[in-house]
C-alpha positions as CSV (number, residue, x, y, z in Angstrom):
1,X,-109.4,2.1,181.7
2,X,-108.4,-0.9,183.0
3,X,-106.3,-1.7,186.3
4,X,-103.2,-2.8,185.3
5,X,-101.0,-3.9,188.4
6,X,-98.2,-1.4,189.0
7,X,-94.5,-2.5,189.1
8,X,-91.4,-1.1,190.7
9,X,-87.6,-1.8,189.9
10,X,-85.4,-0.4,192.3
11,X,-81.3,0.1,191.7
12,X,-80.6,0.6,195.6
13,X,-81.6,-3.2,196.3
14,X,-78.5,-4.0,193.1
15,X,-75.8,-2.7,194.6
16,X,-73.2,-0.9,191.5
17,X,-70.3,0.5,191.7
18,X,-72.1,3.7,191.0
19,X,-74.1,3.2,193.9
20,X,-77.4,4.0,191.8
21,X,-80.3,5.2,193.9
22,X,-82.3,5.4,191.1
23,X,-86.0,3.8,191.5
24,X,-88.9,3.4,188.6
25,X,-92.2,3.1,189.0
26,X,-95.5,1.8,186.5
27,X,-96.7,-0.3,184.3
28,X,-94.6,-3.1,183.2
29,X,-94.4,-2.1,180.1
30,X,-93.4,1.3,180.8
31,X,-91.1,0.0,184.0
32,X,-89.2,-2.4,181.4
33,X,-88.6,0.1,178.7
34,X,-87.6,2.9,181.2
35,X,-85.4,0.6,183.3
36,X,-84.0,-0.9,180.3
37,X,-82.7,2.7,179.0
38,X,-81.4,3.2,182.5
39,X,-79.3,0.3,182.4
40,X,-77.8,0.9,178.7
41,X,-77.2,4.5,179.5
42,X,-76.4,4.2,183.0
43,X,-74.8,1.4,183.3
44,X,-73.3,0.5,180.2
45,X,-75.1,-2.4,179.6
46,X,-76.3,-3.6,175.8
47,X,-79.5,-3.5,175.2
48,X,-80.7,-6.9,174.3
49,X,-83.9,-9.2,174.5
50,X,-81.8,-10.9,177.2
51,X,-81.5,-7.6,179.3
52,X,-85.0,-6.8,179.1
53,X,-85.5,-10.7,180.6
54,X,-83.3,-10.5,182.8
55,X,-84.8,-7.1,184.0
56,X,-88.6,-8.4,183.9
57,X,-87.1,-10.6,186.6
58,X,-86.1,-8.1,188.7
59,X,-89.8,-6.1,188.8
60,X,-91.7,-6.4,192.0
61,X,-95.4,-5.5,192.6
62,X,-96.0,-2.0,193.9
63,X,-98.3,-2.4,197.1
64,X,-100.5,0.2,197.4
């Protein structure tokens, strides 16, 4: 197995006007898809390659 790098996206530090608390947790991979469901269900956003960009930007390295 190797040692892939975990990533976190967290909705408390995007302020919403549902006031999301919600925060995700793993791989990139999985962090980007799950987030990106989040958002279109969520949030109401479309999902596009520009929303999973624009999310990718937004993951931040999990310190262990």
């Amino acid at each position: 197995m190797t040692d892939q790098k975990r990533k976190v996206v967290d909705c408390r530090l995007y302020p919403s006007e549902k006031g999301c608390t919600l925060s995700i947790e793993g791989t990139e991979e999985e962090v980007l898809e799950a987030a990106t469901q989040h958002a279109v269900t969520a949030h109401g956003h479309t999902n596009s390659p520009e929303l999973r960009e624009q999310l990718r930007t937004l993951l931040k390295d999990v310190s262990e």
